[in-house]
N, C-alpha and C positions, 0 to 999 in steps of 0.2 A: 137803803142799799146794804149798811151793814147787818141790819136783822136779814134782809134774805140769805147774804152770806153766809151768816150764824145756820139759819136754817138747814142750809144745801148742806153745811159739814156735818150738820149731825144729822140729815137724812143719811150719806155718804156714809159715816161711821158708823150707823147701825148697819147697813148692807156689810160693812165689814166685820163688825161683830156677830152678828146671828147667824150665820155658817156656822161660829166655832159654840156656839148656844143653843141654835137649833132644836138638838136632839135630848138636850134635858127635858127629864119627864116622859121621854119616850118608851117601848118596850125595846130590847134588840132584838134584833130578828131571829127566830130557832131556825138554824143552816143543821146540815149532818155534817161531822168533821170525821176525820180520821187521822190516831193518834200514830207516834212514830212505829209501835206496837203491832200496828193492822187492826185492833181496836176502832170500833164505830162510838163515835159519843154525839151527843144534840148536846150544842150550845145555845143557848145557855143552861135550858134544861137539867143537863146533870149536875149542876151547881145553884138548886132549887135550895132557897133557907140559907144561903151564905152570901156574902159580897164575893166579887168575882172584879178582877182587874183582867182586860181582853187589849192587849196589843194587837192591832194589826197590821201588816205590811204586803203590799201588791206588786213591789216592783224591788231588781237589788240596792235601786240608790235608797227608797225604803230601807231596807235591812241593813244598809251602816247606821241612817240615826236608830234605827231599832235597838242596835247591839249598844248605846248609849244608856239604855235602861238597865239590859240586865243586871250585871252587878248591881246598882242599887236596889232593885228589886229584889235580888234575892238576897240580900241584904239583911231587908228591912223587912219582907215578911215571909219567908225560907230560913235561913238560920238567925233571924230575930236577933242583931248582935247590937241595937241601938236600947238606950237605958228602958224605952217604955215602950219595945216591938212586941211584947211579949203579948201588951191587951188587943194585937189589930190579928183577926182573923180574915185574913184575904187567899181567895182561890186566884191563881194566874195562870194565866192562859195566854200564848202566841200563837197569833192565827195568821201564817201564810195562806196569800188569797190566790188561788191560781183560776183564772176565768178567762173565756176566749182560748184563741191558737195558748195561751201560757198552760194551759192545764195539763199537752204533753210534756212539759217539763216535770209535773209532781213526781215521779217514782224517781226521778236523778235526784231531787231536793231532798227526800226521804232518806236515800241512802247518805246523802252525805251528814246530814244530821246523823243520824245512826254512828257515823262515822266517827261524830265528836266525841260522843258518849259521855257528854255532861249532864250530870244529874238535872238541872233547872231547865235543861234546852229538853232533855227527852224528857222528861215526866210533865213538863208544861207545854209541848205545840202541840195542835191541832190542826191538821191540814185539812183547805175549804179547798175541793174542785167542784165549780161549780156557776150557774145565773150568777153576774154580777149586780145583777137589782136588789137584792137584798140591803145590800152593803151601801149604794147611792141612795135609797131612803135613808139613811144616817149620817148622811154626810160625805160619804168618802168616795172625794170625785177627782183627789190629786193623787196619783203615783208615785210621786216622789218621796212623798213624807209617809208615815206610822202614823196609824191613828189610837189611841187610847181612851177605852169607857171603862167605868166603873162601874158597876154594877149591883141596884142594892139585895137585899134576901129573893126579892120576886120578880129582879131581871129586868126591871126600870133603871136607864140611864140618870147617872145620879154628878155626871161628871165627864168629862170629856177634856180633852188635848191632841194635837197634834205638834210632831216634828223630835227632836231630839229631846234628852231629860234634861230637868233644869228640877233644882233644887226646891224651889217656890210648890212645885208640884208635889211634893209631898207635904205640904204644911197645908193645903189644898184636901188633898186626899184623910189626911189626918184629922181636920177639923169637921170633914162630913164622916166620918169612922166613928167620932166622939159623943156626937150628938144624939 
């Protein structure tokens, strides 16, 4: 009795593990974005030969834990203020998702970014209108949360997280950057 118990929790815990696993080793999907600019860019495409960090977020309770990254992120690889940021070459990118009745929202979300006029929010988002299937072949089937991949030279997920930053994630990210 107790081995089948044993069994059912670890059948039970990989079902809850391999969502957030999944998509390692996978490609991401080339979407067209458009930057705050009216610039057209393919992600991941334009960021072919480099690691690329891709936040995403689909809904605004997304975009509170979203805003939990930025500072660190621009941190750590935007003005490189930590003792060894200097060796991690990382492209970022925030990709609001607007798909469905959300996509009349894009041009209101545009402005108000614009609005901010912060270096790291305008020179980094990417707005996706657009098919939401792209986006659920990778994973991303909950609303509420950010999701983040990493990205290595040739656009294979090399890593992934959801939800708000937590510090462990960059010793994560650090340790596949070194290798």
């Amino acid at each position: 009795m107790k081995t089948l118990f044993n069994l059912i929790s670890f059948i039970l815990l990989l079902f809850v593990i391999f969502p957030a696993f999944g998509q390692i080793n996978e490609k991401f999907p080339t979407v067209e974005t458009e930057k705050v600019t009216g610039e057209i860019v393919e992600i991941p495409s334009a960021f072919a030969g480099k690691f690329i960090l891709i936040g995403v977020g689909t809904s605004k309770k997304a975009e509170d834990q979203l805003q939990t990254w930025q500072n660190p992120l621009y941190q750590k690889f935007v003005a490189k203020t930590g003792l060894m940021d200097d060796m991690f070459n990382v492209e970022l990118c925030f990709l609001p998702l607007f798909t469905g009745a959300s996509q009349l929202a894009k041009d209101k979300v545009i402005e108000k970014i614009q609005e901010n006029n912060e270096a790291l929010v305008i020179d980094n988002v990417y707005v996706y209108a657009g098919n939401r299937e792209p986006f659920t072949a990778i994973g991303i089937d909950d609303r509420s949360e950010p999701y983040f991949y990493l990205l290595d030279k040739s656009g294979t997920i090399v890593w992934t997280a959801s939800g708000g930053f937590k510090q462990k994630y960059f010793d994560q990210i650090e340790e596949i950057l070194t290798r």
